[in-house]
Backbone and ligand atoms as CSV (ligand in chain L), in Angstrom:
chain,resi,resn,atom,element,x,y,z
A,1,UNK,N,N,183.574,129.370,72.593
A,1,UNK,CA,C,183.695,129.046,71.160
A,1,UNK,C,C,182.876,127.789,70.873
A,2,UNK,N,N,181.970,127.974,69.493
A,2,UNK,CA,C,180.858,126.765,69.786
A,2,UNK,C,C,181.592,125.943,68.400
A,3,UNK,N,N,182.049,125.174,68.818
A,3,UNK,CA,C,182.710,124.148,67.380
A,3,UNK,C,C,181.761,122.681,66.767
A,4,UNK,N,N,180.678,122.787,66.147
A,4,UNK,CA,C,179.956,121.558,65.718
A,4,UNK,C,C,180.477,121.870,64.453
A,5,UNK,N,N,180.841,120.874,63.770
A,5,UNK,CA,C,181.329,120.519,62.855
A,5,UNK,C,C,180.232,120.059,61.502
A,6,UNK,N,N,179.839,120.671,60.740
A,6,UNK,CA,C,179.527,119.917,60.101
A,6,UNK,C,C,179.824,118.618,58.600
A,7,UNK,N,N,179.323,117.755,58.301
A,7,UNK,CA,C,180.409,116.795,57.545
A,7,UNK,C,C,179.371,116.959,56.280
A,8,UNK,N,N,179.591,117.634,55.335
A,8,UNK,CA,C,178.919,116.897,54.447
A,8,UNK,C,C,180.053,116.505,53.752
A,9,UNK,N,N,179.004,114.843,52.511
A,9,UNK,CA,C,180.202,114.768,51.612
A,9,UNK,C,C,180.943,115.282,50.421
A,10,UNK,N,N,182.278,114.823,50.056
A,10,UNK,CA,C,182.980,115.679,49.033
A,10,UNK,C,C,182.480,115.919,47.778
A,11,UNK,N,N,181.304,115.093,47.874
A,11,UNK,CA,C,180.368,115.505,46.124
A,11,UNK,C,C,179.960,116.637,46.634
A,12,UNK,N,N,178.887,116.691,47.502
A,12,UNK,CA,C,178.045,117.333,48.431
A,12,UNK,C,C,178.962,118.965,48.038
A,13,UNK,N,N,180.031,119.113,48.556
A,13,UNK,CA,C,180.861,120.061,49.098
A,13,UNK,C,C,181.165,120.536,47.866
A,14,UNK,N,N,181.479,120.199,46.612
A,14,UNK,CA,C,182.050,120.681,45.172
A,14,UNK,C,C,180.601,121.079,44.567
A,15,UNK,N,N,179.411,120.814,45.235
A,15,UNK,CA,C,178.596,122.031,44.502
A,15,UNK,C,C,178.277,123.030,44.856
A,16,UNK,N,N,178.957,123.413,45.701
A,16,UNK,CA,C,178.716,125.015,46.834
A,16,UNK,C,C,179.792,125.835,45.691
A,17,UNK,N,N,180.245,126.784,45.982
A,17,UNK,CA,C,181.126,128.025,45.583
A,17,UNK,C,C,182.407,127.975,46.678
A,18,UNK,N,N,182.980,127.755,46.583
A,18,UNK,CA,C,184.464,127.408,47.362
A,18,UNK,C,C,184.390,128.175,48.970
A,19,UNK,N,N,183.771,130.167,48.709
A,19,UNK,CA,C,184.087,130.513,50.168
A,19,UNK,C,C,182.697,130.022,50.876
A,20,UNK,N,N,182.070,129.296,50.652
A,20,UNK,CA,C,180.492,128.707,51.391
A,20,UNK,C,C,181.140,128.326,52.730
A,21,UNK,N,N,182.655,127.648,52.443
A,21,UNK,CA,C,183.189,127.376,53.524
A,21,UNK,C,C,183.535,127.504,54.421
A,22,UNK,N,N,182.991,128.977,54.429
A,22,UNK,CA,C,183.855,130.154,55.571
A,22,UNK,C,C,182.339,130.328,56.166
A,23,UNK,N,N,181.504,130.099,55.718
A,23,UNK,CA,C,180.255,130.405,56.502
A,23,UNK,C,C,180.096,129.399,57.707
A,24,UNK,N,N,179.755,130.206,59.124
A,24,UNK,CA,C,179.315,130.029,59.861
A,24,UNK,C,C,178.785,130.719,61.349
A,25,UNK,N,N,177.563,129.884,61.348
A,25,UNK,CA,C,176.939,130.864,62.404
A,25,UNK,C,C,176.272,129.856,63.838
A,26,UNK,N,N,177.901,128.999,63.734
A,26,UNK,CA,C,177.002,128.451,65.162
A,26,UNK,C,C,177.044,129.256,66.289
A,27,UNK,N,N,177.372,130.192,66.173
A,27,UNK,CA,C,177.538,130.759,67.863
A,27,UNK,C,C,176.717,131.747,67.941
A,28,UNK,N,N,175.782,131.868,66.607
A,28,UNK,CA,C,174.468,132.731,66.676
A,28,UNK,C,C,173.146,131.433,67.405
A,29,UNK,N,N,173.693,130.364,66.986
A,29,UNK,CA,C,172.674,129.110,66.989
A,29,UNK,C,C,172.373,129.086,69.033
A,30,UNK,N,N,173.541,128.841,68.724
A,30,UNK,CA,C,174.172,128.309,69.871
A,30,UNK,C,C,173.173,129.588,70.996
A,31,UNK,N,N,173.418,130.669,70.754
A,31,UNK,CA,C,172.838,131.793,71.431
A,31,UNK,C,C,171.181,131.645,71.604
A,32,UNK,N,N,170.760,131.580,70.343
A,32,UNK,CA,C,169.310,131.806,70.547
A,32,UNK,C,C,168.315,130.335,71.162
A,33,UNK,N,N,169.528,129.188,70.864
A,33,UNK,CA,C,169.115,127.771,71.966
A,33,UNK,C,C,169.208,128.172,73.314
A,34,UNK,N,N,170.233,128.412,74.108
A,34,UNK,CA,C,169.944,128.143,75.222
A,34,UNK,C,C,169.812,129.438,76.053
A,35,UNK,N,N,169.649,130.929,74.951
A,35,UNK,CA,C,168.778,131.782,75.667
A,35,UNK,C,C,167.270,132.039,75.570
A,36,UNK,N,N,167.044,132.000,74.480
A,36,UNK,CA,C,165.867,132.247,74.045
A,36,UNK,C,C,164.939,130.880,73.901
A,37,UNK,N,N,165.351,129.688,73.330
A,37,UNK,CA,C,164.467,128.613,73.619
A,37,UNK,C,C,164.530,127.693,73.893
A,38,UNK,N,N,165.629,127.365,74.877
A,38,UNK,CA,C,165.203,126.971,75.826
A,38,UNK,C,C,164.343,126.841,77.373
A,39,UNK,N,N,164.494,127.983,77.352
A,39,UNK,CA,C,163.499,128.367,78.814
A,39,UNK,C,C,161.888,128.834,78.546
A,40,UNK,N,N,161.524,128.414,76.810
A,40,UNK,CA,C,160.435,128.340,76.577
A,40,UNK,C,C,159.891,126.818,76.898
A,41,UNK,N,N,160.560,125.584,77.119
A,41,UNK,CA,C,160.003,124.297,77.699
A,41,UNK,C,C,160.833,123.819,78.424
A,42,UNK,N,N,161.750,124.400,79.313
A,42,UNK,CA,C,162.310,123.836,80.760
A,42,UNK,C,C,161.549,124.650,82.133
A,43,UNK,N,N,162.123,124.140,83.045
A,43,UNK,CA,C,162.132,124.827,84.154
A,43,UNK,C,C,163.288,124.755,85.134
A,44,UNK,N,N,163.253,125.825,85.651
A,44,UNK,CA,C,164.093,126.159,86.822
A,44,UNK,C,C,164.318,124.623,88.075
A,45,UNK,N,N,165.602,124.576,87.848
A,45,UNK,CA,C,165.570,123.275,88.762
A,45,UNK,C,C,167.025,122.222,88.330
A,46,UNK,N,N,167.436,121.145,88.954
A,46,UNK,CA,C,168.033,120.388,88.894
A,46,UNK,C,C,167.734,119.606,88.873
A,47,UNK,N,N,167.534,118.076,88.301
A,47,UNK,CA,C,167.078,117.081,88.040
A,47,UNK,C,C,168.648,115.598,87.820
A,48,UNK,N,N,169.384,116.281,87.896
A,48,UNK,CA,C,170.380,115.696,88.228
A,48,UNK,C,C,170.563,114.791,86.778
A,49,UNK,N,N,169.683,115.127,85.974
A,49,UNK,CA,C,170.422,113.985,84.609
A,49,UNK,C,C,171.256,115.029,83.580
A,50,UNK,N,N,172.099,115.213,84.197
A,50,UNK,CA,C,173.757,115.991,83.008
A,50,UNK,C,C,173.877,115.471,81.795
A,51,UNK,N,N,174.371,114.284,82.079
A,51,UNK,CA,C,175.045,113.254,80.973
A,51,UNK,C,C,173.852,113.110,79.899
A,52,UNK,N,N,172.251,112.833,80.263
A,52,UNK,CA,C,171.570,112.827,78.833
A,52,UNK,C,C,171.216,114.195,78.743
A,53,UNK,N,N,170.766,115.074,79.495
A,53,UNK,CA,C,170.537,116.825,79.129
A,53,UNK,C,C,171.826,117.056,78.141
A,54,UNK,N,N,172.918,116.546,78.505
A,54,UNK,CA,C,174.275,116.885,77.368
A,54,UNK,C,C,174.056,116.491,75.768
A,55,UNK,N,N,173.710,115.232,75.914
A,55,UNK,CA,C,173.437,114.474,74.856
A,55,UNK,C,C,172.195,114.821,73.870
A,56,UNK,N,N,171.710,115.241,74.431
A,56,UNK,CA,C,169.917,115.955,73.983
A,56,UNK,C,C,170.469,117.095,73.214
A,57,UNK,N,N,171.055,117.591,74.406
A,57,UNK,CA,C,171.193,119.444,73.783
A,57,UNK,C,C,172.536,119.396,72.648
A,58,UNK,N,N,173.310,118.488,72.227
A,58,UNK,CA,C,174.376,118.307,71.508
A,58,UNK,C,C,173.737,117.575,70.557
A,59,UNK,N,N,172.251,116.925,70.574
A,59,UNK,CA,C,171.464,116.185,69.253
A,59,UNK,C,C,170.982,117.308,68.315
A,60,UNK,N,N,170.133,117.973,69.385
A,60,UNK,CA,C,169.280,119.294,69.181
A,60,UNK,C,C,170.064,120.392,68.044
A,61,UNK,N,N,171.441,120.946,68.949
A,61,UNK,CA,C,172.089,121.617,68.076
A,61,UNK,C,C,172.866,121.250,67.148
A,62,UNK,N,N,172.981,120.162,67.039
A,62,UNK,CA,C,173.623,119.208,65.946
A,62,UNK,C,C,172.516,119.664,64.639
A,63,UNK,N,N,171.539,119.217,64.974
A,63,UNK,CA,C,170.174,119.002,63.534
A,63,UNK,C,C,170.044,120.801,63.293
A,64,UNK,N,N,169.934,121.370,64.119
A,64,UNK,CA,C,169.790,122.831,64.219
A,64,UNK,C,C,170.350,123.607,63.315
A,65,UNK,N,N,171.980,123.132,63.260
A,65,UNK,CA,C,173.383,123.612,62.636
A,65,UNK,C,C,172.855,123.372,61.155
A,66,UNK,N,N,172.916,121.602,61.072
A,66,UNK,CA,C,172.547,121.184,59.729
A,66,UNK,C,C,171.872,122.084,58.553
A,67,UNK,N,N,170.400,121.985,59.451
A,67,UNK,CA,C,169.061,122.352,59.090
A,67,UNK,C,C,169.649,123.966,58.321
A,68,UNK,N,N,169.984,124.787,59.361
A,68,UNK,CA,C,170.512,125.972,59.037
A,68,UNK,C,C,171.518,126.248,57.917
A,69,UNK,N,N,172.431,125.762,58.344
A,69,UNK,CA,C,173.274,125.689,56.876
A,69,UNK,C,C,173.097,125.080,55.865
A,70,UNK,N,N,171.991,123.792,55.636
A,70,UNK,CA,C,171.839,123.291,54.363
A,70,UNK,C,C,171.609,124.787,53.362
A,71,UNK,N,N,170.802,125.982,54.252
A,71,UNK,CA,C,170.804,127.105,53.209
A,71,UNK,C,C,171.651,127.554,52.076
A,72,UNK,N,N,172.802,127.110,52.105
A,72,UNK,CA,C,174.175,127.464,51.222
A,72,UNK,C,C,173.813,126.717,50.397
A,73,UNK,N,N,172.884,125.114,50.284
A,73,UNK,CA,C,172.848,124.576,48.933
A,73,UNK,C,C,171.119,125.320,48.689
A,74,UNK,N,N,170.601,125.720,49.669
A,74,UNK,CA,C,169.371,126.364,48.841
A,74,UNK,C,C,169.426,127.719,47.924
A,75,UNK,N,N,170.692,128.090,48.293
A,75,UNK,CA,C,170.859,129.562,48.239
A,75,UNK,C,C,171.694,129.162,46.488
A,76,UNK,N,N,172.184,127.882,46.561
A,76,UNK,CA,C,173.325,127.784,45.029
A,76,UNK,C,C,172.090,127.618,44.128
A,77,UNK,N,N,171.152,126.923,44.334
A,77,UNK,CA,C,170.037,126.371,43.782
A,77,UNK,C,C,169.113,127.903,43.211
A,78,UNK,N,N,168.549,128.651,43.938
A,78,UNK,CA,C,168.368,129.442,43.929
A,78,UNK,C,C,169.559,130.504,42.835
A,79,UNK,N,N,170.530,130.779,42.688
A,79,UNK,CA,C,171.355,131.050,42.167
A,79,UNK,C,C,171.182,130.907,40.992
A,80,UNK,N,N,171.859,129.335,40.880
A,80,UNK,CA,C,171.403,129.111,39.283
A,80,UNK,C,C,170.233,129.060,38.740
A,81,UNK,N,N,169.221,128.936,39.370
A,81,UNK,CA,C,167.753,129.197,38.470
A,81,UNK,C,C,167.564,130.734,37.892
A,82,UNK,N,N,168.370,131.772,38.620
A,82,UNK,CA,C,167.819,133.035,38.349
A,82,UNK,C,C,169.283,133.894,38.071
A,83,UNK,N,N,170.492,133.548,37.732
A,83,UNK,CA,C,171.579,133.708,37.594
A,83,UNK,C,C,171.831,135.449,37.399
A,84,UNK,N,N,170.651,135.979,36.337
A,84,UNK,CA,C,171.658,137.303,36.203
A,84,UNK,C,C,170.585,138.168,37.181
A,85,UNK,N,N,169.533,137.893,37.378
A,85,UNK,CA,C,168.947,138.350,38.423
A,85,UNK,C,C,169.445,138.529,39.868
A,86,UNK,N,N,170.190,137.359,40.530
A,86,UNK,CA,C,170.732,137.379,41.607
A,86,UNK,C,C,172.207,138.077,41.340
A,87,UNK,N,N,172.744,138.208,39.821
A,87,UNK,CA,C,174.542,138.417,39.543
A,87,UNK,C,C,174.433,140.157,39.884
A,88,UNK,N,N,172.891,140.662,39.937
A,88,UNK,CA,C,173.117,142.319,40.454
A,88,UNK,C,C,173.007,142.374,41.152
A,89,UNK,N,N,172.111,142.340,42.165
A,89,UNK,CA,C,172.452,142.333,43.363
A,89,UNK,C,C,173.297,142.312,44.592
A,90,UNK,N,N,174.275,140.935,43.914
A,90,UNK,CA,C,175.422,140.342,44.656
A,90,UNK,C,C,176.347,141.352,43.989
A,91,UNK,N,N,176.359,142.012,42.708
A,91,UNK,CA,C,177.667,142.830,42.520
A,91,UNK,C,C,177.634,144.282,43.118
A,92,UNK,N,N,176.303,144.598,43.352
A,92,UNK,CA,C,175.922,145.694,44.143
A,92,UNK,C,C,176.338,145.360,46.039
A,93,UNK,N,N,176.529,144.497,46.246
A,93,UNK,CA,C,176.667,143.918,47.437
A,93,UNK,C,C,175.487,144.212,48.069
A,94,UNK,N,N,174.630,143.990,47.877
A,94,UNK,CA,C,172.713,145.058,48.504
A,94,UNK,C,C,172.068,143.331,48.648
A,95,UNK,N,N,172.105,143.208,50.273
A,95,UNK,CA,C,171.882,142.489,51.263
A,95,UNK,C,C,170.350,142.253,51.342
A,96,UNK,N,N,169.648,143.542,51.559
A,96,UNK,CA,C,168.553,143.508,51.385
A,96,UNK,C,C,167.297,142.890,50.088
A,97,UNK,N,N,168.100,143.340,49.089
A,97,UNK,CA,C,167.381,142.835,47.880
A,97,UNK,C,C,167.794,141.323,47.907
A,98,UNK,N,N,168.625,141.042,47.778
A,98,UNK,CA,C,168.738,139.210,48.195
A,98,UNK,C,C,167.777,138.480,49.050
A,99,UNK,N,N,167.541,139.224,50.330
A,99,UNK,CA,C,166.758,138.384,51.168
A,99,UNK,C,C,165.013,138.967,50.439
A,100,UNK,N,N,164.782,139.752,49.720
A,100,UNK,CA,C,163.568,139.567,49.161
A,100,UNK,C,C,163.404,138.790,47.862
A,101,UNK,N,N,164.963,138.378,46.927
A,101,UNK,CA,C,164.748,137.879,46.062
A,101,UNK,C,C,164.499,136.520,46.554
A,102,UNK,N,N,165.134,136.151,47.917
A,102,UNK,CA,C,165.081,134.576,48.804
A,102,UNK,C,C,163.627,134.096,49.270
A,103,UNK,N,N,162.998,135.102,49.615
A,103,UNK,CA,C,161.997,135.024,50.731
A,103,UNK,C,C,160.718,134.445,49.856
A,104,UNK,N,N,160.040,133.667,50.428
A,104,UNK,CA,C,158.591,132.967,50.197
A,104,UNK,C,C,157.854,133.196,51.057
A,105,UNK,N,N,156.962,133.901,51.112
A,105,UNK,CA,C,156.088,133.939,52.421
A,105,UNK,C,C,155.449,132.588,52.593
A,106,UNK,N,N,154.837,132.478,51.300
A,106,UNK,CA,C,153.837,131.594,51.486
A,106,UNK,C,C,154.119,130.189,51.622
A,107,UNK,N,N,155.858,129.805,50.963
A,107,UNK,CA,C,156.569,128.450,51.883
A,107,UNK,C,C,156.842,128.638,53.189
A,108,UNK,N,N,156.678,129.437,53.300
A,108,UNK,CA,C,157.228,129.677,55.272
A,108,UNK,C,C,156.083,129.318,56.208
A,109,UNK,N,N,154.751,129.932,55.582
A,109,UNK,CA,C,153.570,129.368,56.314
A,109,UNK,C,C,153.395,128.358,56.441
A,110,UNK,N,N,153.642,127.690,54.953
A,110,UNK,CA,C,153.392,125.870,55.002
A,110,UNK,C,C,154.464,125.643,55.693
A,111,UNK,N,N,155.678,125.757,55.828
A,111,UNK,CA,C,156.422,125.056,56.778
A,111,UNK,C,C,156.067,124.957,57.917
A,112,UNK,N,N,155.698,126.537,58.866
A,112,UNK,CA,C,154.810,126.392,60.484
A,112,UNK,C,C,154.170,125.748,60.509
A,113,UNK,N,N,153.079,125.856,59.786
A,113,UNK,CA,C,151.877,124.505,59.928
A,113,UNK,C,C,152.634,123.246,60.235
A,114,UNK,N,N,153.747,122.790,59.133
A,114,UNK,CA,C,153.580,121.775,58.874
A,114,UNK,C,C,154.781,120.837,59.949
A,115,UNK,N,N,155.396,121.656,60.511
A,115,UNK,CA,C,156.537,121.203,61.756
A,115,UNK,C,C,155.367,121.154,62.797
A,116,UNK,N,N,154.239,122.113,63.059
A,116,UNK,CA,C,153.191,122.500,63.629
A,116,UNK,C,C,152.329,120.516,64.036
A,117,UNK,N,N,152.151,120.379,63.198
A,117,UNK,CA,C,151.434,119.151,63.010
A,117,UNK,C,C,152.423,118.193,63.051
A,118,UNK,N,N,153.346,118.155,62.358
A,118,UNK,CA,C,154.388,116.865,62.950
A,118,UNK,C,C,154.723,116.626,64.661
A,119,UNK,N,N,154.664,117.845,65.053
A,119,UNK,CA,C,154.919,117.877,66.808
A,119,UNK,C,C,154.046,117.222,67.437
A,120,UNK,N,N,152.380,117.701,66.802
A,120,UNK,CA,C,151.397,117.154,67.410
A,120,UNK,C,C,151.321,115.425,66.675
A,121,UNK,N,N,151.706,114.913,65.877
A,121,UNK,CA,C,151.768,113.692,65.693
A,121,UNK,C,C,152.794,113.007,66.429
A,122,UNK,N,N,154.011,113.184,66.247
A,122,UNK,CA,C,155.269,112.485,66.482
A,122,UNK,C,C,155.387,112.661,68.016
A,123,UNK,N,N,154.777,113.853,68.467
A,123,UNK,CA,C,155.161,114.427,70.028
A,123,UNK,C,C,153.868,113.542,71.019
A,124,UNK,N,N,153.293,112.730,70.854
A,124,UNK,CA,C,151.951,112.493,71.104
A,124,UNK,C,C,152.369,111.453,72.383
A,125,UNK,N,N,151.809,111.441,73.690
A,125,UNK,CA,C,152.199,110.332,74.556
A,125,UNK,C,C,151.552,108.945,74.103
A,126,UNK,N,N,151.825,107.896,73.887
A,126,UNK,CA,C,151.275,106.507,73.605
A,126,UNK,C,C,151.631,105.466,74.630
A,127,UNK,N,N,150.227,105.061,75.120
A,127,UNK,CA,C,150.002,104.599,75.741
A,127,UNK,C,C,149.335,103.239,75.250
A,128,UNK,N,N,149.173,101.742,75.991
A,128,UNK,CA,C,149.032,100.458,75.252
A,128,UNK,C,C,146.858,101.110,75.341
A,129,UNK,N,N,146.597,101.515,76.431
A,129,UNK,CA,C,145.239,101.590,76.483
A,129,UNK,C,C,144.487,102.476,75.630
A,130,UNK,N,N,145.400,103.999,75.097
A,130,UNK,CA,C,144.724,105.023,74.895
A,130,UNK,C,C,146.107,105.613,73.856
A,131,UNK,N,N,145.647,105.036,72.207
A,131,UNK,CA,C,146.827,105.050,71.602
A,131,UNK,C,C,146.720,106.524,71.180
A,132,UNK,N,N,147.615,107.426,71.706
A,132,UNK,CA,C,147.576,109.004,71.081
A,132,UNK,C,C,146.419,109.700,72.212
A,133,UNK,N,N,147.227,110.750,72.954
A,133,UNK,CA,C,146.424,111.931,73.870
A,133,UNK,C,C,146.417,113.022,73.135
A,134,UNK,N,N,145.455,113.524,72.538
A,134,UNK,CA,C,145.551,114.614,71.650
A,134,UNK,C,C,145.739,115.744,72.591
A,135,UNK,N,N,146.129,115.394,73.759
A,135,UNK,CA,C,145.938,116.988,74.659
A,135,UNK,C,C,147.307,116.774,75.108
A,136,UNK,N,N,148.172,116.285,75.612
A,136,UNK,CA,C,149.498,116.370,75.803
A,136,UNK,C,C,150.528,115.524,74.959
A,137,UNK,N,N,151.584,117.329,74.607
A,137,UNK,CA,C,152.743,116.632,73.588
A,137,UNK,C,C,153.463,116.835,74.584
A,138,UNK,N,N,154.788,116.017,73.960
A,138,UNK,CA,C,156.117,116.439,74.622
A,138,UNK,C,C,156.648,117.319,74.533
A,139,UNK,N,N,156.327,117.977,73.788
A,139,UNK,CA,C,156.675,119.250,73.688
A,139,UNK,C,C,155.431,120.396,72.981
A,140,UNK,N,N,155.383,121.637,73.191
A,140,UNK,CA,C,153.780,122.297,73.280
A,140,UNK,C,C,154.431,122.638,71.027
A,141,UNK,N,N,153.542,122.060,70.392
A,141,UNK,CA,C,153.266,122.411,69.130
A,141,UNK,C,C,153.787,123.690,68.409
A,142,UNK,N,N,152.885,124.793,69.476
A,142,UNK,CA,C,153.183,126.243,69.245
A,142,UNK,C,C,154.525,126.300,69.017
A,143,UNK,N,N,155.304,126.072,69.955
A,143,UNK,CA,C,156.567,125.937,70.299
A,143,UNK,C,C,157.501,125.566,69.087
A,144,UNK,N,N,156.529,124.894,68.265
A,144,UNK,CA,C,157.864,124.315,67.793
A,144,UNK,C,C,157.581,124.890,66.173
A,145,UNK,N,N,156.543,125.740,65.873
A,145,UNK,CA,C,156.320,126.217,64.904
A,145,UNK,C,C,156.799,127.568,64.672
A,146,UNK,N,N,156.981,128.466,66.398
A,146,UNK,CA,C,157.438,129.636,66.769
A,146,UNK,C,C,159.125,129.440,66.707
A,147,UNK,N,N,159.507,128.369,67.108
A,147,UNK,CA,C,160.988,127.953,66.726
A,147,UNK,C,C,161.708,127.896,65.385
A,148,UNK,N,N,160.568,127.726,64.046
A,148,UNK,CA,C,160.818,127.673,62.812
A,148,UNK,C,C,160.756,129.322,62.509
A,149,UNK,N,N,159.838,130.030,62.824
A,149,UNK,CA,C,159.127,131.313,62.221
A,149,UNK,C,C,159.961,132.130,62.990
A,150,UNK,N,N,160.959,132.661,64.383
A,150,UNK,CA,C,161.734,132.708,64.835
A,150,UNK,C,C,162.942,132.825,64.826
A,151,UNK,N,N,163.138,131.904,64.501
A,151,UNK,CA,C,165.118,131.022,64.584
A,151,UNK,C,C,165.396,130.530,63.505
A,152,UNK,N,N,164.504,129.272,63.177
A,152,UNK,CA,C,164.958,128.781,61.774
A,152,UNK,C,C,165.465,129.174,60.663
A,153,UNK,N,N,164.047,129.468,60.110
A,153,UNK,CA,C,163.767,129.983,58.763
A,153,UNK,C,C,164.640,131.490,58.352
A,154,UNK,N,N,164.624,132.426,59.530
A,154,UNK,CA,C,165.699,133.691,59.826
A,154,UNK,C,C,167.090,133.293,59.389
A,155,UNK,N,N,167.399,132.390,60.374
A,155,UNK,CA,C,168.867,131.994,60.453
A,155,UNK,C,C,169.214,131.628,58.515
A,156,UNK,N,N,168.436,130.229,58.308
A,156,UNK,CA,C,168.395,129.850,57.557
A,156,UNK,C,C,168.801,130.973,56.040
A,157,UNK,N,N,167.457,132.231,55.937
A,157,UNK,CA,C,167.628,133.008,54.858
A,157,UNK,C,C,169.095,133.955,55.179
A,158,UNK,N,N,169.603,133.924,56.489
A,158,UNK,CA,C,170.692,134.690,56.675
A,158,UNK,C,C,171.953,134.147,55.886
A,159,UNK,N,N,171.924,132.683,56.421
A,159,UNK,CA,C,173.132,131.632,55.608
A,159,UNK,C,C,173.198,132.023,54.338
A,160,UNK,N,N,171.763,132.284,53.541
A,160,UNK,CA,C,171.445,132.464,52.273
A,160,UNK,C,C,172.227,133.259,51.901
A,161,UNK,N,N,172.315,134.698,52.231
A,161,UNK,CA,C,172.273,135.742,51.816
A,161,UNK,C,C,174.135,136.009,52.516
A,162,UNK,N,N,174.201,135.350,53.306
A,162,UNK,CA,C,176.383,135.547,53.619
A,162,UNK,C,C,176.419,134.669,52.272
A,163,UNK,N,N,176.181,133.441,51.460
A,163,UNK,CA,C,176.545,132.675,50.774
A,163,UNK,C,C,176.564,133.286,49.553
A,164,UNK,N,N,175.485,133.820,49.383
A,164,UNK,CA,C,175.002,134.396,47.837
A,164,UNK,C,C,176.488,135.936,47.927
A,165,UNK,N,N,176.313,136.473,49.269
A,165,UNK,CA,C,177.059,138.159,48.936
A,165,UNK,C,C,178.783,137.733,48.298
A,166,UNK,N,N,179.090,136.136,48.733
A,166,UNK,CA,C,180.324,135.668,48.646
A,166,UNK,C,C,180.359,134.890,46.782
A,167,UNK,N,N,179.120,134.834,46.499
A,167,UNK,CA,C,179.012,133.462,45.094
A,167,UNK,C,C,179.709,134.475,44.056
A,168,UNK,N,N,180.258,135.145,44.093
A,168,UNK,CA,C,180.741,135.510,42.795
A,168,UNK,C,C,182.511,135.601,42.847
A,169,UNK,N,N,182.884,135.899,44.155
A,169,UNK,CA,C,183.809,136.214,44.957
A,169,UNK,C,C,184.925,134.871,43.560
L,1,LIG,O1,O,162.206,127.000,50.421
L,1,LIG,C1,C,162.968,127.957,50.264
L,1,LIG,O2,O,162.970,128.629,49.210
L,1,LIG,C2,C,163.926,128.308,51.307
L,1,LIG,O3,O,164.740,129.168,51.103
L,1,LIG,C3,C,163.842,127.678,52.643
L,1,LIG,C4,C,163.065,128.506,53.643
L,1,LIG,C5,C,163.166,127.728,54.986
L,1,LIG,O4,O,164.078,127.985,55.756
L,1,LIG,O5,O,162.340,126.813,55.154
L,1,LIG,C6,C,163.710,129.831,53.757
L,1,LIG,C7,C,163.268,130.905,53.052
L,1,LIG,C8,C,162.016,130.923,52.294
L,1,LIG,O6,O,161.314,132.107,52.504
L,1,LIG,C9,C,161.197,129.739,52.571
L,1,LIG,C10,C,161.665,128.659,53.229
């Protein structure tokens, strides 16, 4: 049972739709971290550091959770801009038409790119002699753009679309 909690505050929380509250999908999160990507930048082995590998991987899925569920306020937002447009759908209960009324292709691209390029900035080794190695990140770029286009952004329009099938409820 994967229990991260998330806190937002009580303003925060009174602009959702009351069952937003029932949404959750950490134990989908939880799944596709430490099957699927993690063993895209570890390796096989023991290294004997537990206590910060714990701490890492409890940061990681911490922001993960967040990131993912902030969808419930993208999804209210979304809502009210297009109200009777989204009010058929959701009374039809038709899952599918939601996630095309949700979907942006063309924000999704700019997002890869743009996690794409933050990796290669922020991920950069610095050194006092040779400030920025443009050839080794801490983590491989691809990686972390295939993690958005993947996991994220999926998860993310999924939150959407449990939130929206519940907004009228
Ligand atoms: O920006 C939006 O409209 C979102 O719903 C967020 C998001 C994302 O997860 O980044 C999800 C779905 C869209 O297709 C584009 C981007």
């Amino acid at each position: 049972m994967v229990t991260i909690n998330l806190k937002f505050d009580k303003s925060a929380a009174q602009v959702l739709h009351p069952t937003g509250a029932s949404i959750n999908i950490n134990k989908d999160i939880w799944d596709f971290y430490t099957k699927q990507l993690l063993p895209l930048f570890t390796t096989a082995g023991d290294d004997g550091n537990y206590a910060n590998t714990a701490q890492c991987d409890l940061q990681c899925l911490q922001a993960l959770s967040r990131r993912i569920h902030y969808g419930k306020f993208v999804a209210e937002v979304k809502f009210r801009d297009s109200p009777e447009e989204y009010s058929t759908a959701i009374h039809a209960q038709d899952g599918d038409t939601l996630m095309k009324l949700l979907t942006f292709k063309n924000v999704e691209e700019m997002v890869k790119r743009r996690v794409e390029k933050k990796a290669m900035v922020f991920g950069q080794e610095v050194t006092l002699n040779n400030v920025g190695d443009n050839e080794t990140y801490k983590i491989d770029p691809s990686i972390v753009s295939r993690l958005y286009d993947e996991w994220v952004m999926p998860l993310t329009k999924l939150v959407q679309v449990e939130y929206l099938l519940r907004r009228l409820d």
